[in-house]
VORO-514709 format. One record per residue: residue number from 1; residue in three letters; x, y, z of N, C-alpha, C in turn. Coordinates in Angstrom, 2 decimals, always signed. Layout:
! VORO-514709
NODE   i  aa    n_c1    n_c2    n_c3   ca_c1   ca_c2   ca_c3    c_c1    c_c2    c_c3
NODE NUM ALA       X       Y       Z       X       Y       Z       X       Y       Z
...
This chain:
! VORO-514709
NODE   i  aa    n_c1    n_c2    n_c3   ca_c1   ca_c2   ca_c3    c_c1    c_c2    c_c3
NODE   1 UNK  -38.13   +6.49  +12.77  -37.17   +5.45  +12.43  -36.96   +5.43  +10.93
NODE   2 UNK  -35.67   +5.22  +10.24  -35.06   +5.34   +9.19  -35.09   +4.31   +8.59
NODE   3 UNK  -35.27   +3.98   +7.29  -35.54   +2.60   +6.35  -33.91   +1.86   +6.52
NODE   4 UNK  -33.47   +0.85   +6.83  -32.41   +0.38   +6.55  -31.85   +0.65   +5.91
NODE   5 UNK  -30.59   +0.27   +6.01  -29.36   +0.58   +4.30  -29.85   -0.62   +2.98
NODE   6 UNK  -30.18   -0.53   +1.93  -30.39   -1.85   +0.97  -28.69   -1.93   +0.94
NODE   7 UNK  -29.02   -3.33   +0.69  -27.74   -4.11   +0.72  -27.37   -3.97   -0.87
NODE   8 UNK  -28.68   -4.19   -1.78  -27.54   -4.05   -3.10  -27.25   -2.76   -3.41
NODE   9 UNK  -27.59   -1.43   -2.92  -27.80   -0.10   -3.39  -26.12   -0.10   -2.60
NODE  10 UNK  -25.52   -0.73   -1.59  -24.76   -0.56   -0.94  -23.66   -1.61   -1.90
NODE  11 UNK  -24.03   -2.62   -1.94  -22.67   -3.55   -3.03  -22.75   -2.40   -4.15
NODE  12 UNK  -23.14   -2.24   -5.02  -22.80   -1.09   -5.63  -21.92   +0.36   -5.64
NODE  13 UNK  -22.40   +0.64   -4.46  -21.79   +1.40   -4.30  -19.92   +1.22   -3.36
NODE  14 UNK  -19.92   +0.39   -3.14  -18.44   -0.69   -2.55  -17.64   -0.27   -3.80
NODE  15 UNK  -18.44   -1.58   -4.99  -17.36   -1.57   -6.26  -17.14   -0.31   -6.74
NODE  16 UNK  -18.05   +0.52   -7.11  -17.59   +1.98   -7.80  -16.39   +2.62   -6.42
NODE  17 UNK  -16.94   +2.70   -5.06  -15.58   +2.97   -4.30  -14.89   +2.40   -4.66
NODE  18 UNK  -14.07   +1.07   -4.63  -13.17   +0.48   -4.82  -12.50   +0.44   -6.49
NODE  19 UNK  -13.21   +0.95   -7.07  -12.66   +1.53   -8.45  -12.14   +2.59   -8.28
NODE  20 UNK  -12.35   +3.26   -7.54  -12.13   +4.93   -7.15  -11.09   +4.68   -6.76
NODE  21 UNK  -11.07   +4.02   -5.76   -9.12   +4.00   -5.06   -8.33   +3.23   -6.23
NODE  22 UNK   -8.57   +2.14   -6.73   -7.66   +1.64   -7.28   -7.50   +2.42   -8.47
NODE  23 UNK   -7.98   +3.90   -8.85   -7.45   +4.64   -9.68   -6.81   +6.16   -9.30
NODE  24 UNK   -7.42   +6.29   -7.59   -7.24   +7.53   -7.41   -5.76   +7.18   -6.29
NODE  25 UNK   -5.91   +6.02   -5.47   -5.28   +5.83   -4.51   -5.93   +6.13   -3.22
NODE  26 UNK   -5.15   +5.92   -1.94   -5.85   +5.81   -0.59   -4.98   +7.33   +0.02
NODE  27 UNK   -3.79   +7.92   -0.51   -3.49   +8.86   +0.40   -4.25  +10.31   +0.26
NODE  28 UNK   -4.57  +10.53   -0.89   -5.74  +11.72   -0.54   -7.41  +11.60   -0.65
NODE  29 UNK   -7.56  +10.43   -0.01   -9.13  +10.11   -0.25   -9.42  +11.31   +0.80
NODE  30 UNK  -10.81  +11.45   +0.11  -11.67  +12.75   +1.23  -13.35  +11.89   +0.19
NODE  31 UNK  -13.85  +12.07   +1.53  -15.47  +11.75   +1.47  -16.05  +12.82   +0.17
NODE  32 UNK  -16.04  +13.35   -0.06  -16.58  +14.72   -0.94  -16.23  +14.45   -2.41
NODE  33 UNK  -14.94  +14.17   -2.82  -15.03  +13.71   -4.32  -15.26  +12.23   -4.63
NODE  34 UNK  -15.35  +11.48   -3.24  -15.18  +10.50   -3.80  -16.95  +10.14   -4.10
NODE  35 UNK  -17.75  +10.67   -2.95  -18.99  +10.36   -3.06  -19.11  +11.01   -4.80
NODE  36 UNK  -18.61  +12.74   -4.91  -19.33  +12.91   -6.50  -18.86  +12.32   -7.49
NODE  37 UNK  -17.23  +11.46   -7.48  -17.08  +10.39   -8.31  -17.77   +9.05   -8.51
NODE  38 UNK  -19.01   +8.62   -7.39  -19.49   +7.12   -7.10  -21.16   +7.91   -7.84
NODE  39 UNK  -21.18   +9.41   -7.69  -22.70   +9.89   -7.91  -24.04   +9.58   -7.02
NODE  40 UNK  -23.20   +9.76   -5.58  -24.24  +10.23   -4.54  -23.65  +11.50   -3.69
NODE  41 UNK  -24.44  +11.43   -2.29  -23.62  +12.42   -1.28  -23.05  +11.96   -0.42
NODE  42 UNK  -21.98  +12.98   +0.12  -21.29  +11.90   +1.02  -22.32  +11.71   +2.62
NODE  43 UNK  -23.40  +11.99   +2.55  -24.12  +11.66   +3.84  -24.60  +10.35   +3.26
NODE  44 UNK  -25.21  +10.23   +2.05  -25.24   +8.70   +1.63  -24.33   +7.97   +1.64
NODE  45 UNK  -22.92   +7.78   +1.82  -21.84   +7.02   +2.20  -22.04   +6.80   +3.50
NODE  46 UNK  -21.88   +7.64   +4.22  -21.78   +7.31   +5.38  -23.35   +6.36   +5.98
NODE  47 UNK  -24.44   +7.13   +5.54  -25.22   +6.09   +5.55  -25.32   +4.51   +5.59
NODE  48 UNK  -24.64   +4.32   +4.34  -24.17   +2.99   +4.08  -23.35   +2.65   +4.79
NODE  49 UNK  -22.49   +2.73   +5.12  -20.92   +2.68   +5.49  -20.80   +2.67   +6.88
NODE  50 UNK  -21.56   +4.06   +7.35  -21.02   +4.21   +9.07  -20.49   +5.03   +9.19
NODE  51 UNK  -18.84   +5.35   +8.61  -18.09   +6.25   +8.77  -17.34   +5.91   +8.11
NODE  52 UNK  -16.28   +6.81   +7.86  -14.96   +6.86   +6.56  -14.33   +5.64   +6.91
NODE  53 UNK  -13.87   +5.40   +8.01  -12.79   +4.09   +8.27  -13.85   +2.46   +7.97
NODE  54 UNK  -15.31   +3.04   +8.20  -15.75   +1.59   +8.13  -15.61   +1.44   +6.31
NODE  55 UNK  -15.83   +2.69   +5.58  -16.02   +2.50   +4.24  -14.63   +2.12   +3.92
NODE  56 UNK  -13.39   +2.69   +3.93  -12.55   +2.34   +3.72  -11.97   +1.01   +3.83
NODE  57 UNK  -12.58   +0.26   +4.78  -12.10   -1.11   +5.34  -12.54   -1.92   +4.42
NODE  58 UNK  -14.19   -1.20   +4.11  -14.60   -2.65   +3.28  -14.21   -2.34   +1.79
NODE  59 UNK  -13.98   -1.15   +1.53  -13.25   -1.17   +0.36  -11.98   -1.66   +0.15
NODE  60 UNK  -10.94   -1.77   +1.40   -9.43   -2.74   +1.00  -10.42   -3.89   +1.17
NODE  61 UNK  -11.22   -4.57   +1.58  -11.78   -5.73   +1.76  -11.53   -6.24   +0.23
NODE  62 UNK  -12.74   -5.64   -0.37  -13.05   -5.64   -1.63  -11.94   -5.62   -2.53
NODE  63 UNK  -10.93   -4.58   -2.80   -9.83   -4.71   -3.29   -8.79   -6.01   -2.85
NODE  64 UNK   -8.36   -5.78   -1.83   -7.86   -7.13   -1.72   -8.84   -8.74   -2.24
NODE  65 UNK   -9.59   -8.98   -2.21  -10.70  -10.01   -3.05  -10.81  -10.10   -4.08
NODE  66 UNK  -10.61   -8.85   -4.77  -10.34   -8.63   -6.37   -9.10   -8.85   -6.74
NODE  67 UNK   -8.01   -8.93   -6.24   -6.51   -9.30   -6.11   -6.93  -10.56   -6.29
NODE  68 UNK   -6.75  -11.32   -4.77   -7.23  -12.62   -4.72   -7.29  -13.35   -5.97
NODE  69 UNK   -8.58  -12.98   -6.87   -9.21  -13.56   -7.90   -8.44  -13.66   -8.82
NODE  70 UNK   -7.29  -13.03   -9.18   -6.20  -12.00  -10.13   -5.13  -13.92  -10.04
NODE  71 UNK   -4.97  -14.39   -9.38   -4.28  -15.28   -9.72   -4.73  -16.51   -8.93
NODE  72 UNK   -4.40  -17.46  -10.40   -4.73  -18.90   -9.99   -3.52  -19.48   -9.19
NODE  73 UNK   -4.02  -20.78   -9.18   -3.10  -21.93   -9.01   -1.97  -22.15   -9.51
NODE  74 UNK   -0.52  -22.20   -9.74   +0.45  -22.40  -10.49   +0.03  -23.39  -11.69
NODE  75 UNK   +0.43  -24.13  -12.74   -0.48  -25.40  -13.56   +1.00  -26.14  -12.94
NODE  76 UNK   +0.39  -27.27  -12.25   +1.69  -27.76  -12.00   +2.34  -28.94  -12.83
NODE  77 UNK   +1.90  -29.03  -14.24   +3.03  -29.41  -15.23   +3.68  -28.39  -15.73
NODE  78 UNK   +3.78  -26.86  -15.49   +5.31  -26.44  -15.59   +6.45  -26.67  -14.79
NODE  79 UNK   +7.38  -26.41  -15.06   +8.36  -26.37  -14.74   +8.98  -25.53  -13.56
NODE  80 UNK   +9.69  -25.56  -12.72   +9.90  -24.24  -11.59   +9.60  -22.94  -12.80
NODE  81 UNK  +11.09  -22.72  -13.02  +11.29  -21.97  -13.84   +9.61  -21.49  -14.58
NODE  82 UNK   +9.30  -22.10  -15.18   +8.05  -21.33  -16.16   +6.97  -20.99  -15.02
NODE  83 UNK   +6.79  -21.60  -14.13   +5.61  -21.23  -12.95   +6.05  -19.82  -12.16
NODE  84 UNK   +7.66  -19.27  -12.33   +8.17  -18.16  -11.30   +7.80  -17.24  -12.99
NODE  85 UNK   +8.46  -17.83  -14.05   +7.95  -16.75  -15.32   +6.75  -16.38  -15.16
NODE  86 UNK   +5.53  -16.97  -15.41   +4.37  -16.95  -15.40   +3.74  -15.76  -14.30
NODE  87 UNK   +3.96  -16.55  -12.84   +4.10  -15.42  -11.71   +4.17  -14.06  -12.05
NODE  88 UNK   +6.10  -13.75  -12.45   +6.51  -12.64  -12.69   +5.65  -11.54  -13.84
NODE  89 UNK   +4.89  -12.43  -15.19   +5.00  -11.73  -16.52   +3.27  -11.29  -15.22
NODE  90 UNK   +2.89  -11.81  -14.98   +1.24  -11.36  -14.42   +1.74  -10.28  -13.57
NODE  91 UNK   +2.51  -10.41  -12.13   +2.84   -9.23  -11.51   +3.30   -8.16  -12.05
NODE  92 UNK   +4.23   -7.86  -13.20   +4.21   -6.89  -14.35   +4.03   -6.04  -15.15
NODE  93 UNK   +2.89   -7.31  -15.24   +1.96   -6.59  -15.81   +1.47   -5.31  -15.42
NODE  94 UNK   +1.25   -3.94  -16.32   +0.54   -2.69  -15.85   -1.00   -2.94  -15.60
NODE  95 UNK   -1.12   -3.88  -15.81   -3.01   -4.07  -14.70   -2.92   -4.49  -13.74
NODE  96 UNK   -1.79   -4.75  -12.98   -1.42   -5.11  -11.53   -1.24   -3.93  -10.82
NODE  97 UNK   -0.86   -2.89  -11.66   -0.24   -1.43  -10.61   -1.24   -0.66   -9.81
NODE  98 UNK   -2.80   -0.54  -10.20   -3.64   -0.37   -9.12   -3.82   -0.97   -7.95
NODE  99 UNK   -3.41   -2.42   -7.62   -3.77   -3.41   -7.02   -2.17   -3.38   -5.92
NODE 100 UNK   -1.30   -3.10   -6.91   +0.19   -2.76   -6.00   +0.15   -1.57   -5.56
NODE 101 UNK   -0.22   -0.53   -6.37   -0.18   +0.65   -5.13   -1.23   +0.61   -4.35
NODE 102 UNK   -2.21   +0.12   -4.20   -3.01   -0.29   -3.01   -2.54   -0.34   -1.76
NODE 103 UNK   -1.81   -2.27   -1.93   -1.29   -2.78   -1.30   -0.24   -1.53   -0.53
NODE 104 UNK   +0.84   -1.30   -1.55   +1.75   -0.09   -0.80   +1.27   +0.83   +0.14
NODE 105 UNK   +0.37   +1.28   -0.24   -0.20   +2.49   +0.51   -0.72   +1.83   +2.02
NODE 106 UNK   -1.21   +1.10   +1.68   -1.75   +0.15   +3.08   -0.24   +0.28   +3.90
NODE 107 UNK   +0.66   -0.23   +2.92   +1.31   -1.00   +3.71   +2.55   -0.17   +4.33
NODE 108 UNK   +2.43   +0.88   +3.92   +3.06   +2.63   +4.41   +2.30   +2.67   +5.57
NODE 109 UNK   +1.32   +2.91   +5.41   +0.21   +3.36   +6.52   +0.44   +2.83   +8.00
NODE 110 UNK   +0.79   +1.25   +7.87   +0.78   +0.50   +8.86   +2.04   +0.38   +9.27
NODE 111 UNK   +2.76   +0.53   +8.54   +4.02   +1.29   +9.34   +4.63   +2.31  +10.11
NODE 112 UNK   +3.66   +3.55   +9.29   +3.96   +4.31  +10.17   +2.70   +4.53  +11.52
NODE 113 UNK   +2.56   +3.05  +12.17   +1.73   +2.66  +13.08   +0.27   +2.79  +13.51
NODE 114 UNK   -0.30   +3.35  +11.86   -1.92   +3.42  +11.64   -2.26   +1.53  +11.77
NODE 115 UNK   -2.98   +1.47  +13.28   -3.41   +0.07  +13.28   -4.60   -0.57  +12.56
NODE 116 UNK   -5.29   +0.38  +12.23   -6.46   +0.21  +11.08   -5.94   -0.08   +9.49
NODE 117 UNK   -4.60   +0.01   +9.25   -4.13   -0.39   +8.27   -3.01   -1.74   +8.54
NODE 118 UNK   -2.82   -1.91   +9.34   -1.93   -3.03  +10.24   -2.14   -4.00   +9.92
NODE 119 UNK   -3.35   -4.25   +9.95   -4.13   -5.22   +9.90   -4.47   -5.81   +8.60
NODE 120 UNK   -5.08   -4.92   +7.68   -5.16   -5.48   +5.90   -3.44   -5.50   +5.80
NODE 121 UNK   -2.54   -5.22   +6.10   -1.11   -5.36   +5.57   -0.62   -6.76   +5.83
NODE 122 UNK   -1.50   -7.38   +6.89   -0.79   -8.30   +7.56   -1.43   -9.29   +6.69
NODE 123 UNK   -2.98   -9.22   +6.75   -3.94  -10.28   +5.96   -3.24  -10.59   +4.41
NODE 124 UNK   -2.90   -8.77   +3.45   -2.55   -8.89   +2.50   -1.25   -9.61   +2.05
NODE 125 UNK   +0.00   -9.73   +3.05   +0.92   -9.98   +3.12   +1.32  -11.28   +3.20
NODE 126 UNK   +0.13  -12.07   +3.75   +0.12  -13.29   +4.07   -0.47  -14.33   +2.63
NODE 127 UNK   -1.32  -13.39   +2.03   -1.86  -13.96   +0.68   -1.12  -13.91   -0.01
NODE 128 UNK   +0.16  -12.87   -0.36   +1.34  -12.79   -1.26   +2.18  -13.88   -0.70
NODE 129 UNK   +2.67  -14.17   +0.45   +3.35  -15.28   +0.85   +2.97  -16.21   +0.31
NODE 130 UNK   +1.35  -16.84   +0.34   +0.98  -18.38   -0.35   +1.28  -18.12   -1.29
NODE 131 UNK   +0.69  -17.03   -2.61   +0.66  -17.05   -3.96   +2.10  -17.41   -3.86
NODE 132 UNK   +3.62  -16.92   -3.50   +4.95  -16.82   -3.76   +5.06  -18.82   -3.48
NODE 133 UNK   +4.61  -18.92   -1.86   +4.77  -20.63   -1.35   +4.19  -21.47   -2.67
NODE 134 UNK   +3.42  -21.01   -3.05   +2.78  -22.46   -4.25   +3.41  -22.38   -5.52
NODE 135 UNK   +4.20  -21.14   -6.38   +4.74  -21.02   -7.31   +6.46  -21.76   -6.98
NODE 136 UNK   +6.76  -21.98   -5.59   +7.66  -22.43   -5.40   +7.89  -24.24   -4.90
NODE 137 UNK   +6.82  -24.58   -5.14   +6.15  -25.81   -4.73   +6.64  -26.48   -3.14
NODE 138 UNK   +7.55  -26.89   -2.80   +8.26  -27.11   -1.59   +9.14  -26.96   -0.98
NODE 139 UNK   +9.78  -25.43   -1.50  +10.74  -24.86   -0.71  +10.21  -24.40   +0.55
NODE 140 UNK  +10.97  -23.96   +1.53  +10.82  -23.94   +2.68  +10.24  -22.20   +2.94
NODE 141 UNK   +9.37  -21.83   +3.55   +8.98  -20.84   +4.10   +9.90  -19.46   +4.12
NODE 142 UNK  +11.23  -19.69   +4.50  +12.14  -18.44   +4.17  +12.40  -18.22   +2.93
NODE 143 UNK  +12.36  -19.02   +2.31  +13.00  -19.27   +0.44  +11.36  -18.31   -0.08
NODE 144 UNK   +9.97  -18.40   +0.37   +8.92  -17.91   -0.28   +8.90  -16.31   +0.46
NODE 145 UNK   +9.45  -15.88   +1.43   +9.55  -14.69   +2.01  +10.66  -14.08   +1.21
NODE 146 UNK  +12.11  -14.84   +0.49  +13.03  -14.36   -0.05  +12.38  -13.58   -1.38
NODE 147 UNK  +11.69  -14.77   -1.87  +11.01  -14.39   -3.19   +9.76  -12.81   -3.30
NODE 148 UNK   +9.04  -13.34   -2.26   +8.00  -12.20   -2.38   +8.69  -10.50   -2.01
NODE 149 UNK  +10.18  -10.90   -1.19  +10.87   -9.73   -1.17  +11.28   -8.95   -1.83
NODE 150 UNK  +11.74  -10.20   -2.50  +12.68   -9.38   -3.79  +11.63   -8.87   -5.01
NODE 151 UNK  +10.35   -9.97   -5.59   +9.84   -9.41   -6.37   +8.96   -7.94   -6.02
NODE 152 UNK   +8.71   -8.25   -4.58   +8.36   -6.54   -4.06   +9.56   -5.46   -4.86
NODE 153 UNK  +10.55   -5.86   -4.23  +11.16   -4.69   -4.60  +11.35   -4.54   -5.81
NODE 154 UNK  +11.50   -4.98   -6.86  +11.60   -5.30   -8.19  +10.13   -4.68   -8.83
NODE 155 UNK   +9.29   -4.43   -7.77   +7.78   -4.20   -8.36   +8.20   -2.81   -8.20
NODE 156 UNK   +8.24   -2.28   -6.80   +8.56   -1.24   -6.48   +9.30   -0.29   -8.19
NODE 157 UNK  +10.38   -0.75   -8.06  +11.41   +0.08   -8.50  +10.81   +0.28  -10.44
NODE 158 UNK  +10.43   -0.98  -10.84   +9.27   -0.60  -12.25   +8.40   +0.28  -11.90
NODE 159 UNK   +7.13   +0.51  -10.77   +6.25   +1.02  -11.60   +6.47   +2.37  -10.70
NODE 160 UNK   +7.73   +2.40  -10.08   +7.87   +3.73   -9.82   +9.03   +4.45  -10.46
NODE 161 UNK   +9.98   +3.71  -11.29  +10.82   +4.19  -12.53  +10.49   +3.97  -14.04
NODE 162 UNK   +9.78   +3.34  -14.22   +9.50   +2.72  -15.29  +10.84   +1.52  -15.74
NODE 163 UNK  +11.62   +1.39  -15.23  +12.49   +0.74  -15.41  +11.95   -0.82  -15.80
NODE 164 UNK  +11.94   -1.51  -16.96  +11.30   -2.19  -17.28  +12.55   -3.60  -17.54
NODE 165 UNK  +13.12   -3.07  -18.35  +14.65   -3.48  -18.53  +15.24   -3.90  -17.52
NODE 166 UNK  +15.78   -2.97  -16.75  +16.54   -3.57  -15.54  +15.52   -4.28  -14.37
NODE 167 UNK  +14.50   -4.64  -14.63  +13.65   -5.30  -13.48  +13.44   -6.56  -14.43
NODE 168 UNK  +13.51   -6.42  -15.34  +12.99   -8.30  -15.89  +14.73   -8.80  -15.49
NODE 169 UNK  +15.86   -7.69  -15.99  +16.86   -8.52  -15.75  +17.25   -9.04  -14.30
NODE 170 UNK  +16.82   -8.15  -13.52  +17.28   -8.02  -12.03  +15.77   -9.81  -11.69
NODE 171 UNK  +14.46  -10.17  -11.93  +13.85  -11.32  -12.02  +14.74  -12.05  -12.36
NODE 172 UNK  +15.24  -12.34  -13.32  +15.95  -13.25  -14.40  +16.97  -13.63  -13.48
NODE 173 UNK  +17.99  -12.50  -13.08  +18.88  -12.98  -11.82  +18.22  -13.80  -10.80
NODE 174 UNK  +17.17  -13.55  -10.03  +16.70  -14.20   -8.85  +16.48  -15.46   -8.93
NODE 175 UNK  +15.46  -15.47  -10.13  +15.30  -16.84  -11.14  +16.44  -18.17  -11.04
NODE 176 UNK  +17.08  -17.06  -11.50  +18.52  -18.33  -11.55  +19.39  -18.33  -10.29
NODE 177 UNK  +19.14  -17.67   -9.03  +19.55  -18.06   -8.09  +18.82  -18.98   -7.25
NODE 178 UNK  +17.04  -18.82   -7.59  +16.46  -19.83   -6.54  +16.53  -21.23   -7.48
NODE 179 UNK  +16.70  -21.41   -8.54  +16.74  -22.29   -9.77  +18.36  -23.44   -9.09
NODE 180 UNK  +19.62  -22.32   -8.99  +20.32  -23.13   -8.57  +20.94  -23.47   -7.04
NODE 181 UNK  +19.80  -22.89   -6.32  +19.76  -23.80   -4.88  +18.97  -24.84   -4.72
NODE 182 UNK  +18.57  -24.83   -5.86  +17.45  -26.22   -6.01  +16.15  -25.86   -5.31
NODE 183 UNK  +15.86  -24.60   -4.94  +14.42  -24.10   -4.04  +13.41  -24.58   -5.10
NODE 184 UNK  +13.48  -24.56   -6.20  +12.07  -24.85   -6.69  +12.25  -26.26   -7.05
């Protein structure tokens, strides 16, 4: 009989995975560089882990949790307007783009009907909905799906053109359309 997995030899080794994707990405992970990027073997992953899909899971776990943490509460003495700024200048931000192509990749995956990714897309998708619902304080549920749409795509089209310019302006538009339906 085999000594258990240690649990912290194993949290350890989570975060260095989950550094790994959020720099390497999820579409060419393979067990073999990633173990000699974390500095074990990959029979010690699996050890820990189980198997590739269990490691992988708890690594979007982990990544998504580290998101999570990535944004507060709106401060709700701003203003609509400065709480959707605020929002926007953080999502933007280039320390968000590990954390968005994450998300993307997941969220490719589960489209093209990988149900093991279905599932973090749905969890993840649902946390972008609140973050979008509370920056919008009491607009109605379609008005926070409008928003998280559009700034998707608006995310999209920056950090895969660099287009920096035409995405604050193309925000700025949205801004002032949910501004004058009175949604926020």
């Amino acid at each position: 009989m085999g000594r258990p997995p240690n649990p912290q030899a194993k949290a350890v080794l989570l975060g260095k995975a989950a550094a790994y994707v959020l720099e390497h990405g999820l579409s060419d992970l393979s067990l073999r560089p990633l173990a000699a990027a974390v500095g074990v073997s990959p029979r010690l992953l699996l050890y820990h882990f189980g198997s590739k899909e269990n490691l992988v899971t708890e690594v979007l776990a982990d990544i998504f949790q580290q998101q999570a943490h990535l944004f507060a509460a709106p401060n709700p003495d701003l203003s609509p307007g400065q709480r959707l700024d605020a929002l926007w200048a953080q999502l933007a931000s280039p320390s968000m783009r590990p954390f968005l192509r994450s998300l993307f990749e997941v969220e490719l995956r589960a489209i093209d009907g990988d149900q093991h990714y279905a599932q973090f897309a749905k969890q993840a998708l649902q946390g972008w909905l609140d973050l979008a619902a509370m920056h919008l304080k009491d607009a109605p549920e379609p008005v926070a799906r409008v928003l998280l749409s559009s700034l998707t795509g608006l995310l999209v089209i920056r950090f895969s053109t660099g287009d920096e310019k035409g995405t604050d302006e193309g925000y700025e538009a949205l801004k002032g359309l949910l501004l004058d339906a009175a949604h926020l």
